[in-house]
DRENDO-1510 file (C-alpha; in Angstrom, 1 decimal, always signed):
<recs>
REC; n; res; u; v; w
REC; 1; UNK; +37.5; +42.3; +86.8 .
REC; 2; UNK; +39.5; +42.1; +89.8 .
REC; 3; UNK; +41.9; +38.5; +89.6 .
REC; 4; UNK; +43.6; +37.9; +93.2 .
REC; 5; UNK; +47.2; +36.3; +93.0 .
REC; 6; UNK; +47.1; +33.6; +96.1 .
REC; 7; UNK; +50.3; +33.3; +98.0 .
REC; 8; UNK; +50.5; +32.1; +101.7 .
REC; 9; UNK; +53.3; +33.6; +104.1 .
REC; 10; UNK; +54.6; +30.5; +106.2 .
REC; 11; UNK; +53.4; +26.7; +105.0 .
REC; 12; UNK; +51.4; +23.8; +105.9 .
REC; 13; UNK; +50.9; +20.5; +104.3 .
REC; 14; UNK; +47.1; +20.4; +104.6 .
REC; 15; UNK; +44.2; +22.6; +105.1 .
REC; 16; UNK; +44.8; +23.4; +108.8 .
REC; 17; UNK; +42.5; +26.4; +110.4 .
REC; 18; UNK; +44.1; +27.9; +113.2 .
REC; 19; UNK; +42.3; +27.5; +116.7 .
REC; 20; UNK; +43.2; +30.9; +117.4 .
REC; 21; UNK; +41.1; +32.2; +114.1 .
REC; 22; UNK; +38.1; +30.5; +115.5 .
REC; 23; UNK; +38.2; +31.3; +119.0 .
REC; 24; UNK; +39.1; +35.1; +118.5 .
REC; 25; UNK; +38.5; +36.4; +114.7 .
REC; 26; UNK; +35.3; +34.4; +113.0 .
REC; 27; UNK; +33.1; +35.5; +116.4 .
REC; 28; UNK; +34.0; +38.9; +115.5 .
REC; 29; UNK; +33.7; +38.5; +111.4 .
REC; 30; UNK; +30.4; +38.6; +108.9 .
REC; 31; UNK; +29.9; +35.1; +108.4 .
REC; 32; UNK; +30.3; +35.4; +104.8 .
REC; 33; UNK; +33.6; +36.8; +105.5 .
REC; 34; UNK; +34.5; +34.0; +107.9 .
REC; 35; UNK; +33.7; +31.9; +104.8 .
REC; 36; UNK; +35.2; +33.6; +101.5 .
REC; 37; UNK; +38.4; +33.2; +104.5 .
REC; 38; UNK; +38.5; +29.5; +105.1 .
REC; 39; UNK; +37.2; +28.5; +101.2 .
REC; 40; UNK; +40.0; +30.6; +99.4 .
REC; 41; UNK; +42.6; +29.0; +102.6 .
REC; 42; UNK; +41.8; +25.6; +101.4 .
REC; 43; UNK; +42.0; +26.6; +97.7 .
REC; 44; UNK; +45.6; +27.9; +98.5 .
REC; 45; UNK; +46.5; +24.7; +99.9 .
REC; 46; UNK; +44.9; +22.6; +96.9 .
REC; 47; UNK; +46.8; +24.9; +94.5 .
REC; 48; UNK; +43.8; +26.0; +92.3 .
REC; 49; UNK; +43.7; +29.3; +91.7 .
REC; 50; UNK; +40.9; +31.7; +92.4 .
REC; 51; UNK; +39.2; +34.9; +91.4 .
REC; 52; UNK; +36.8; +37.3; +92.8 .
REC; 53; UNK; +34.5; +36.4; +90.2 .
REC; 54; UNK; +34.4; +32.6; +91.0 .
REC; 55; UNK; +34.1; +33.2; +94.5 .
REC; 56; UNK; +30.9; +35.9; +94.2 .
REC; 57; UNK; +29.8; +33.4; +91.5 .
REC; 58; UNK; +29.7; +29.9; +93.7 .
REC; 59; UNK; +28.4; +32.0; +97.1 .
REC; 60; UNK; +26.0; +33.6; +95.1 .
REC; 61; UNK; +27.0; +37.2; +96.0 .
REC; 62; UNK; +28.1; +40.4; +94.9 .
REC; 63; UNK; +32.2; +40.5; +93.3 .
REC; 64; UNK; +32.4; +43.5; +95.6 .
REC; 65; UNK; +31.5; +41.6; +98.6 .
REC; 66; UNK; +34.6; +39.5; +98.0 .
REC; 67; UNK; +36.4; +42.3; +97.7 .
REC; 68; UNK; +35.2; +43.6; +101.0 .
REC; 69; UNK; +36.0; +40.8; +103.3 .
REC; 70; UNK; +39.8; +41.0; +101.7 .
REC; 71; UNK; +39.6; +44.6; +103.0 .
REC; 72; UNK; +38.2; +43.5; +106.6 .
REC; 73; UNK; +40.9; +40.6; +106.9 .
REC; 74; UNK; +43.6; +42.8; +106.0 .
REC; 75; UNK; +42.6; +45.1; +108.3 .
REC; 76; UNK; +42.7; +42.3; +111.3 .
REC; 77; UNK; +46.4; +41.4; +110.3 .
REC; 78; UNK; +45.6; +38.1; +108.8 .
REC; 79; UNK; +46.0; +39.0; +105.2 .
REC; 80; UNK; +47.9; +42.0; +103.3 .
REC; 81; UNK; +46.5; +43.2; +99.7 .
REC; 82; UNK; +49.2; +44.2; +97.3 .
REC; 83; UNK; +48.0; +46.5; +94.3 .
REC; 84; UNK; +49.3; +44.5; +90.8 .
REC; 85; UNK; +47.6; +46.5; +88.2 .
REC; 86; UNK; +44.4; +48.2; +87.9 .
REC; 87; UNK; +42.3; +44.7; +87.8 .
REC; 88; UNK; +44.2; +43.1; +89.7 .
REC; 89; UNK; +45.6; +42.2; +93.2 .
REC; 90; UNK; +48.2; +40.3; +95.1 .
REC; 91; UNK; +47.0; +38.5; +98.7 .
REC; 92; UNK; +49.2; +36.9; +100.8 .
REC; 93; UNK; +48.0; +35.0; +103.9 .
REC; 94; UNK; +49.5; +35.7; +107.9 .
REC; 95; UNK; +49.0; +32.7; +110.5 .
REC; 96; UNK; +47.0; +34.1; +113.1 .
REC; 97; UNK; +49.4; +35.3; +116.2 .
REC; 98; UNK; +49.7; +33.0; +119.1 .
REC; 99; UNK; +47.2; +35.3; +121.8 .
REC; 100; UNK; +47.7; +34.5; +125.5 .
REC; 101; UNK; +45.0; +34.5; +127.5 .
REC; 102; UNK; +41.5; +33.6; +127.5 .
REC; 103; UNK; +39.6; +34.1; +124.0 .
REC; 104; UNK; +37.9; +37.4; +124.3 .
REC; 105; UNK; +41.6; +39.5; +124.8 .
REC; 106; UNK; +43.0; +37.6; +121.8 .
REC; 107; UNK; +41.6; +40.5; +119.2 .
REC; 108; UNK; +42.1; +43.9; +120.9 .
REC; 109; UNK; +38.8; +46.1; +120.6 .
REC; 110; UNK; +40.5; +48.8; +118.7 .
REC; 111; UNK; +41.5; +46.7; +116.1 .
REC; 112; UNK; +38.2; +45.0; +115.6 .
REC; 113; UNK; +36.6; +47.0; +112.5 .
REC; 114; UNK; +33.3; +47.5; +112.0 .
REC; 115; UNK; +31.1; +45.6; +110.0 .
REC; 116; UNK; +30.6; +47.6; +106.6 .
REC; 117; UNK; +26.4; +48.3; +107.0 .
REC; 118; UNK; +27.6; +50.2; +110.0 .
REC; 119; UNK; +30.6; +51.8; +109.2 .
REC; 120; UNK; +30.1; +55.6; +109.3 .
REC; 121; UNK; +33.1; +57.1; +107.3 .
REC; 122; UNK; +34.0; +55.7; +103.5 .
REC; 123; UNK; +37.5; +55.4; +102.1 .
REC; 124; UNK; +37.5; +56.7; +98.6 .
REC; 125; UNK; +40.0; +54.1; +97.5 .
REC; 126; UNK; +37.3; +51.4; +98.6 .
REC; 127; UNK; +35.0; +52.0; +95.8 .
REC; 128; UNK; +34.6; +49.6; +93.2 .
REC; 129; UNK; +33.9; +49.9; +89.5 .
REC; 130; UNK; +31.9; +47.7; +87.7 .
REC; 131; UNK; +32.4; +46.1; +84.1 .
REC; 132; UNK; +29.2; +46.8; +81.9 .
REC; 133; UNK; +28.8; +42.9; +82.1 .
REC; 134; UNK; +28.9; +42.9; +85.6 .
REC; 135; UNK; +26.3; +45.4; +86.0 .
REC; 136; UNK; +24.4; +43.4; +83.2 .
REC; 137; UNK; +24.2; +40.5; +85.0 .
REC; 138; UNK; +23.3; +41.9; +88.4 .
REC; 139; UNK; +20.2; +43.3; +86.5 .
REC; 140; UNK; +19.7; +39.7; +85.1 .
REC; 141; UNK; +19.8; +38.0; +88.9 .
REC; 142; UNK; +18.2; +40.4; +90.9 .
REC; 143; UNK; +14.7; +41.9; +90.3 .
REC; 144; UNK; +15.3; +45.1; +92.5 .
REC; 145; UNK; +18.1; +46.1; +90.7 .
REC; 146; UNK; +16.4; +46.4; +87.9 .
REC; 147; UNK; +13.3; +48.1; +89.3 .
REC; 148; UNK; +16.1; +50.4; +90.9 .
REC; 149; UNK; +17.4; +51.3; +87.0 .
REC; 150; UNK; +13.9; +51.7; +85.9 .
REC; 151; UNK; +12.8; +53.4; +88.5 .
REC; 152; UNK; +15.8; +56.1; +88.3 .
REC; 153; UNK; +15.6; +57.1; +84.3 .
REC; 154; UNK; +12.0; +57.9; +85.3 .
REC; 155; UNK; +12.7; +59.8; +87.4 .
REC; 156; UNK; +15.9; +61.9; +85.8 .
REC; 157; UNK; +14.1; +61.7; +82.7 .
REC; 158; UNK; +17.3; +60.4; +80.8 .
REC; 159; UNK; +18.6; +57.1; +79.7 .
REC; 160; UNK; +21.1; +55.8; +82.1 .
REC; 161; UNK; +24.5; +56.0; +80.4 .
REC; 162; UNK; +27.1; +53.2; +82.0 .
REC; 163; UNK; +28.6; +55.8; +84.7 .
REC; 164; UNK; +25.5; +56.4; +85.6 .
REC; 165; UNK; +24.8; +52.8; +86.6 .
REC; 166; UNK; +28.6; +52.1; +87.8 .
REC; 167; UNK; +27.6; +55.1; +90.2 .
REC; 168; UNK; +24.2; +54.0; +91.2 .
REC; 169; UNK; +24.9; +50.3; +91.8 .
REC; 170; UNK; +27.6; +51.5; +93.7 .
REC; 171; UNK; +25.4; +53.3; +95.9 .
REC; 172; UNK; +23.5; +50.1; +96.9 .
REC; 173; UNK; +26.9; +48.1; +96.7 .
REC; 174; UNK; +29.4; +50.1; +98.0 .
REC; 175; UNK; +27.4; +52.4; +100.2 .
REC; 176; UNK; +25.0; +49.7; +101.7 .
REC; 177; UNK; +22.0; +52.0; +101.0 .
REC; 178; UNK; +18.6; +49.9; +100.8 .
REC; 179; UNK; +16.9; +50.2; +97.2 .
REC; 180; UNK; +13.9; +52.1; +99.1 .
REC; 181; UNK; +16.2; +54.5; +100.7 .
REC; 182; UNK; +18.5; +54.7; +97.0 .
REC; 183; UNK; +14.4; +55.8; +95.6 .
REC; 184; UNK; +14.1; +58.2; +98.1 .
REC; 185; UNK; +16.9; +59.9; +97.8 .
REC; 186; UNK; +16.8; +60.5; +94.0 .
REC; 187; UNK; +13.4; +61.7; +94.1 .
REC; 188; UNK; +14.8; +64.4; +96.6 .
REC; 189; UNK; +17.4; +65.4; +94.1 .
REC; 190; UNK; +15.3; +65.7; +91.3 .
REC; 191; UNK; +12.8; +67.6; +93.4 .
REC; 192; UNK; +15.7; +69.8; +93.9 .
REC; 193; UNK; +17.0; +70.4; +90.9 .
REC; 194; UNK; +20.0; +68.3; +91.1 .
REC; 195; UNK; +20.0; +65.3; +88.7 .
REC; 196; UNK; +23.7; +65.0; +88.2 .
REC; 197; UNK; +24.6; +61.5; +89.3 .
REC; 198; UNK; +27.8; +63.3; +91.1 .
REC; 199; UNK; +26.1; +65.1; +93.1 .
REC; 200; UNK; +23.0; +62.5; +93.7 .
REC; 201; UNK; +26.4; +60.5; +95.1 .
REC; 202; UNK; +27.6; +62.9; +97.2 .
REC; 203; UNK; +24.4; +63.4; +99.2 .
REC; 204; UNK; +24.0; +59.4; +99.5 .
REC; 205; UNK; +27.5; +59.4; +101.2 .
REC; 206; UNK; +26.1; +62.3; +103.7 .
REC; 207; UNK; +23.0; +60.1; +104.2 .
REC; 208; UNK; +24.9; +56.9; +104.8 .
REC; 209; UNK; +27.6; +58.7; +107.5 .
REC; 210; UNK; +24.6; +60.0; +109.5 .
REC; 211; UNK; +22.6; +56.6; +109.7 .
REC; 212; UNK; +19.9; +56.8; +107.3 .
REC; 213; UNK; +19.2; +53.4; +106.5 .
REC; 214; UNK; +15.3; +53.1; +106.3 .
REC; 215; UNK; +12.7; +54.6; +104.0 .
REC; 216; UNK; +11.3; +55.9; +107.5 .
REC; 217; UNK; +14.7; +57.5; +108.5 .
REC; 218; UNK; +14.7; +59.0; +104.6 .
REC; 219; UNK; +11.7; +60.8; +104.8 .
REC; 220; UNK; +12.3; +62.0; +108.0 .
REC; 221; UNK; +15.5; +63.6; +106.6 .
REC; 222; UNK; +14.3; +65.4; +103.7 .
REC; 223; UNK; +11.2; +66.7; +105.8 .
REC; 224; UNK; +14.1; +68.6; +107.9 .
REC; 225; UNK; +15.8; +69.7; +104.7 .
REC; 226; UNK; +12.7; +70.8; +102.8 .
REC; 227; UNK; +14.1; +73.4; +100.6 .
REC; 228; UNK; +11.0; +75.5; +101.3 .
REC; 229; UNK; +11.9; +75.1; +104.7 .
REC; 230; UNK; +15.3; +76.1; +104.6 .
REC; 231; UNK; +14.7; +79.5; +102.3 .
REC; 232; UNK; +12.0; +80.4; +105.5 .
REC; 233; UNK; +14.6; +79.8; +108.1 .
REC; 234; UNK; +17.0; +81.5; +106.5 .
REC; 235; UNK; +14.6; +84.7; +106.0 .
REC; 236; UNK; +14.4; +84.5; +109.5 .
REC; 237; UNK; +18.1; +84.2; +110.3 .
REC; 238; UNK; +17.5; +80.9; +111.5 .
REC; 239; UNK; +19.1; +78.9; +108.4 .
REC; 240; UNK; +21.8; +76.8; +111.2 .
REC; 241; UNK; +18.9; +74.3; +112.8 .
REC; 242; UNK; +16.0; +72.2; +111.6 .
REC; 243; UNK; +13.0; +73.7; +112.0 .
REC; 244; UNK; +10.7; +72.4; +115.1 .
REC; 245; UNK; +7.4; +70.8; +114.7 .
REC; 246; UNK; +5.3; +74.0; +115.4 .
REC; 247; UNK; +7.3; +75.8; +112.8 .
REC; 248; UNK; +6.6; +73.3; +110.3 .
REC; 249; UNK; +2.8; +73.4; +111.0 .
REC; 250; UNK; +3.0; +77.1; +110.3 .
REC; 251; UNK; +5.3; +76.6; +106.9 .
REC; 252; UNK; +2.7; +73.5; +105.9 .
REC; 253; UNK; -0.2; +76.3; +106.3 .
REC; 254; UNK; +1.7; +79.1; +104.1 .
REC; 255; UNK; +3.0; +76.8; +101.7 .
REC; 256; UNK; +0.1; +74.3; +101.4 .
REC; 257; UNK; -2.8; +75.6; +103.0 .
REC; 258; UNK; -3.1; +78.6; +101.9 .
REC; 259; UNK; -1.3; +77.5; +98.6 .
REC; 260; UNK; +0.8; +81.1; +98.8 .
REC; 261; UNK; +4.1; +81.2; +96.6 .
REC; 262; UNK; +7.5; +80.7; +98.8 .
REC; 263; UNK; +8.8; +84.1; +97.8 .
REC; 264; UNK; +4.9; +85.7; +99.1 .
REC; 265; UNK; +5.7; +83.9; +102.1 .
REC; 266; UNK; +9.7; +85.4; +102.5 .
REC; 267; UNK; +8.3; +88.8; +102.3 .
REC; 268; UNK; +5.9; +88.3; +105.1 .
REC; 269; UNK; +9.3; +87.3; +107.7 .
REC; 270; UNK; +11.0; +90.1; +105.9 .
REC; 271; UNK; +8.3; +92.5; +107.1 .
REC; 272; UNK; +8.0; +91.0; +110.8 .
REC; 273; UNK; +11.9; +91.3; +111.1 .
REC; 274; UNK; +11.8; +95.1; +109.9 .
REC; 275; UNK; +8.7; +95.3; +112.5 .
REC; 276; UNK; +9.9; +93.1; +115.3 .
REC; 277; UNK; +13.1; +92.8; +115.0 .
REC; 278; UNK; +13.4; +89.1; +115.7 .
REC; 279; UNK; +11.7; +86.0; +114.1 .
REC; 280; UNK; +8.1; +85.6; +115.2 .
REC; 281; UNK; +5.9; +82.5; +112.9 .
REC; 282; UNK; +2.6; +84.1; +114.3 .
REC; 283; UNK; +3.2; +87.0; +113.1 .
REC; 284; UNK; +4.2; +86.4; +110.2 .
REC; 285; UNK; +1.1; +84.4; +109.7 .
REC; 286; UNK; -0.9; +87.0; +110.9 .
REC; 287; UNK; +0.3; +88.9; +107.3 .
REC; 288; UNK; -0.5; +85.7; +105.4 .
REC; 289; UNK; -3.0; +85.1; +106.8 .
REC; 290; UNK; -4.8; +88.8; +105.8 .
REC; 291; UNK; -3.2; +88.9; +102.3 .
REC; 292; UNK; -5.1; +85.6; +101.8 .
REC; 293; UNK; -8.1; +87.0; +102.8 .
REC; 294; UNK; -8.4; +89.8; +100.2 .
REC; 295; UNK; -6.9; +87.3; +97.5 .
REC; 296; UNK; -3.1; +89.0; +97.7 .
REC; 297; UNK; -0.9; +86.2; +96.8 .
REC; 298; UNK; +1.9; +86.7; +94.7 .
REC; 299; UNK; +4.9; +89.7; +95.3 .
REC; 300; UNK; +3.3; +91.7; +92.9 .
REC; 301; UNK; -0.3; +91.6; +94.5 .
REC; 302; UNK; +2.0; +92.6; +97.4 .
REC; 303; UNK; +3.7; +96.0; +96.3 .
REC; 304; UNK; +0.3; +96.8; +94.3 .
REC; 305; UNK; -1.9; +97.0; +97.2 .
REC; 306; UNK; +0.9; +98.2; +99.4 .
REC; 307; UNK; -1.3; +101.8; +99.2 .
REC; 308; UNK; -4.2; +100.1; +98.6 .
REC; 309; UNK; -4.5; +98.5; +101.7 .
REC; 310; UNK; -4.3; +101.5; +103.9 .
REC; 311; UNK; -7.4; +102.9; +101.9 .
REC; 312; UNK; -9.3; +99.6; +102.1 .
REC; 313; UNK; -8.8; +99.3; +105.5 .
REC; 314; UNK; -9.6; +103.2; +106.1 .
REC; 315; UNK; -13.0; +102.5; +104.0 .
REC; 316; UNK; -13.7; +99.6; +107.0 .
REC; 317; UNK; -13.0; +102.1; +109.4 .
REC; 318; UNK; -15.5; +104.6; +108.2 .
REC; 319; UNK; -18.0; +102.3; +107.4 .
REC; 320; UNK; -17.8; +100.7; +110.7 .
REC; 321; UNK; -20.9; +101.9; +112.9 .
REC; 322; UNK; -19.3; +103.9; +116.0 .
REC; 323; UNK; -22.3; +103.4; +118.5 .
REC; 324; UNK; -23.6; +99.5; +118.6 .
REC; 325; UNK; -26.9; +100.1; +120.0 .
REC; 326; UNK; -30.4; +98.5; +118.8 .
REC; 327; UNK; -30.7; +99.8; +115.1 .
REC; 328; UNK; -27.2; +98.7; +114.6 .
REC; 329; UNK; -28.5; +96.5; +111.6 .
REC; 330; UNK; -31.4; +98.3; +110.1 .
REC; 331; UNK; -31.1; +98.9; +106.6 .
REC; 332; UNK; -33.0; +102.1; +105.6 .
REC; 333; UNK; -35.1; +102.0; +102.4 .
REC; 334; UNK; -33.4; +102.1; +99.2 .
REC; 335; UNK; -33.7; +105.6; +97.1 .
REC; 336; UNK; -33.7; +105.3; +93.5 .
REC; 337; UNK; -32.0; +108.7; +92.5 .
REC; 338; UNK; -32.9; +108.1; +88.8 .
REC; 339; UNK; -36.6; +108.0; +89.7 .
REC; 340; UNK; -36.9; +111.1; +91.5 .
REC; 341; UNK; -34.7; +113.0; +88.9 .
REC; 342; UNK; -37.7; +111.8; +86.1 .
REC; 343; UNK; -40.3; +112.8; +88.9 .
REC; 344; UNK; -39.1; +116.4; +89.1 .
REC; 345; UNK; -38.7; +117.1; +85.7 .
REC; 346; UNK; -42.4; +116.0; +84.9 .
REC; 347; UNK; -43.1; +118.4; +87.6 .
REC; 348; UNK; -41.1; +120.8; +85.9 .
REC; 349; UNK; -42.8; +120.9; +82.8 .
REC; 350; UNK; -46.3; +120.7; +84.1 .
REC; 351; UNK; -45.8; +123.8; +85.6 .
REC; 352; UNK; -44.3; +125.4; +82.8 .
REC; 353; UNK; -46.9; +124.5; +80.8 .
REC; 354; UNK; -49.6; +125.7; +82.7 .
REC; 355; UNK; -48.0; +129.2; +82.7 .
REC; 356; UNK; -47.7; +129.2; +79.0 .
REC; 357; UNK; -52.2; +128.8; +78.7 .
REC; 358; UNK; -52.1; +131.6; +81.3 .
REC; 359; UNK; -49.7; +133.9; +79.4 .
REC; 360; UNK; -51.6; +133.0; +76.1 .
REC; 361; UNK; -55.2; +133.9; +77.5 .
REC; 362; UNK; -53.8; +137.3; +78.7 .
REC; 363; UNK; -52.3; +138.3; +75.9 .
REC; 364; UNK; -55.6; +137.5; +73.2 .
REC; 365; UNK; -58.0; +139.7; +76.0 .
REC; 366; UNK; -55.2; +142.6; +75.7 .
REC; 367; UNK; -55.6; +142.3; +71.7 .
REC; 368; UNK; -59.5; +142.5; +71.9 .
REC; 369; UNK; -59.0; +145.4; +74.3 .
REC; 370; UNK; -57.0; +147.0; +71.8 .
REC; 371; UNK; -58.4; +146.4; +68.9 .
REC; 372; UNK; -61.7; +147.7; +70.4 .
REC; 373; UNK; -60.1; +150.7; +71.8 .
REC; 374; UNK; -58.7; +151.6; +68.2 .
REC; 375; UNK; -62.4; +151.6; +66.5 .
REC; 376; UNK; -63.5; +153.9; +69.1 .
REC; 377; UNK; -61.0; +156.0; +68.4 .
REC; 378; UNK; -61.6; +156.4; +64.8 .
REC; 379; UNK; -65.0; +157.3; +65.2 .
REC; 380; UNK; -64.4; +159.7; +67.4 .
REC; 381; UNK; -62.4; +161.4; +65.2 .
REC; 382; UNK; -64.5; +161.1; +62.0 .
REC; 383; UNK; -67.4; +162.3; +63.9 .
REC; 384; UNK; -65.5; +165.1; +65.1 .
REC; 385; UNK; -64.2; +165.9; +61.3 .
REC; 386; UNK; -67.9; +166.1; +60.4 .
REC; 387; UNK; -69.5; +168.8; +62.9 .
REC; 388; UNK; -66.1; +171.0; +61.6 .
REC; 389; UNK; -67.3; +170.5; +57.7 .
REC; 390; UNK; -70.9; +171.6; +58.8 .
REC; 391; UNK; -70.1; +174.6; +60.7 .
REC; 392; UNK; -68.1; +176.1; +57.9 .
REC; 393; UNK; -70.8; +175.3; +55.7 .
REC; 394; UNK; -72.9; +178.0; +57.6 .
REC; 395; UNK; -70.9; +180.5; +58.0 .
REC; 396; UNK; -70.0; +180.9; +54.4 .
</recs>
């Protein structure tokens, strides 16, 4: 805990506020800064001492907002910050300077700082560490806080060790990030792959020094930095801008839409750079929009039907009637092949049946014919055999 020594440069018997502090500095000043100024002056003069922790404890405010409003007074000329130890500090008061002139020239413009919620760059030496009893009780008196620590463990999927809570109280302390805007931007880390509380830091320091302040301003931002977004861009050559709106309609069809993996959708823009040689979205969702169509979706349905979808679209061709006239869309009657094969078969063997009774016929009349034909023949001879017998019965 950081202890502030209290010594004042130049003296006065009572608690006197210079006229020249309230005409030209507290106008200038958070008001809280105006006061943690004139409380610890008067506690100077009354010889109490004071600490950053009494202070944050009787305004009700963070320690590190003491510690702030030291930094913006010493960097006004009214108070110099001497570094004791590594918990504690040495501050020694400067009477304002006597400023000639009406009010408004008595603080030149370039030395008036910003307030902290608007200042754009971050001095690494201005971040504050936080006992673990500090960050205890800031869970204990503030609700959001503690939402804030619930809400991030969820979402990392870890327990919080005490760095990792030094680092992301700091982020709403230190950084002036709204809780909403400290929610949004984990949940754009984790979506990304990055749960390391170093680097979730280092993107809430690029948030904070371009202005995003709002859970509006947050989504907005990680819209533009959709890593989806950013792989197509870059396929395209495009990866130094944001995408514009049409382009995200086009990516929000691919990716969501059509539901198409991202690395389906990169090989679409690498084929309309090989054919156009420049970035064109319509094409490109032309090729989605067909590899949809016949269910292509991942980078291996891709170089599969890389062949494939020549023939297929060869087979349209060819089935595609040439002349569109009236009959266009009559469907002839169906011929079952099957059936007429059984039909000629049973044709088949009718007819060969009917030639086997004919053959059968002829051949029993032949075998009569013969038979007859033999008998005659026999008798012919044996009558013949007969008349020889008698004549040579006469003679003799």
């Amino acid at each position: 805990m950081a202890s502030l020594k209290l010594t004042k440069n130049g003296g006065a018997a009572a608690t006197f506020i210079s006229n020249v502090f309230i005409e030209n500095f507290m106008p200038k000043a958070n008001p809280m800064f105006a006061t943690i100024y004139i409380f610890t002056y008067k506690r100077l003069n009354g010889g109490a001492p004071v600490d950053t922790a009494e202070l944050a404890a009787i305004f009700n405010i963070l320690e590190s907002d003491v510690l702030n409003a030291w930094r913006y007074w010493e960097s006004v000329g009214l108070v110099t910050m001497t570094k004791q130890d590594s918990n504690s500090f040495g501050l020694t008061f400067i009477e304002p300077p006597e400023i000639n002139g009406p009010p408004s020239s008595a603080a030149p413009e370039e030395k008036s700082p910003r307030k902290p919620k608007k200042k754009p760059k971050f001095d690494p030496d201005s971040k504050t560490d936080y006992s673990p009893q500090e960050l205890e009780y800031y869970q204990t008196q503030s609700e959001e806080i503690r939402n804030l620590f619930a809400f991030a463990e969820q979402e990392l999927g870890r327990t919080l060790k005490y760095t990792d809570l030094n680092t992301l109280y700091g982020l709403h302390d230190w950084l002036r990030l709204p809780i909403p805007v400290i929610e949004a931007l984990i949940v754009y880390c984790c979506g990304s792959d990055h749960r390391s509380m170093g680097y979730i830091e280092t993107v809430a320091i690029d948030w904070r020094e371009s202005g995003i302040d709002s859970a509006e301003a947050a989504e907005e931002k990680i819209r533009l930095f959709n890593k989806d977004y950013r792989s197509v861009l870059k396929a395209f050559g495009q990866q130094s801008r944001g995408p514009a709106p049409k382009e995200i309609e086009f990516m929000d069809r691919w990716l969501k839409e059509l539901g198409l993996p991202l690395e389906t959708v990169l090989e679409a823009c690498d084929r309309t750079i090989i054919a156009l040689g420049k970035p064109n979205f319509k094409y490109a969702d032309s090729i989605l929009d067909g590899w949809a169509k016949n269910g292509i979706r991942t980078l291996e349905d891709v170089k599969n039907i890389d062949t494939g979808a020549v023939q297929i679209k060869s087979e349209k061709t060819r089935r595609a009637p040439k002349n569109k006239g009236r009959f266009v869309n009559f469907e002839g009657r169906p011929i079952d092949y099957d059936e007429m094969e059984k039909r000629e078969r049973e044709f088949i063997k009718d007819i060969v049946g009917n030639a086997t009774v004919l053959t059968g016929a002829a051949g029993a009349a032949g075998a009569t014919n013969a038979t007859e034909k033999n008998y005659a023949t026999d008798a012919a001879e044996s009558n013949n055999a007969s008349a020889a017998s008698n004549a040579a019965g006469s003679g003799a």
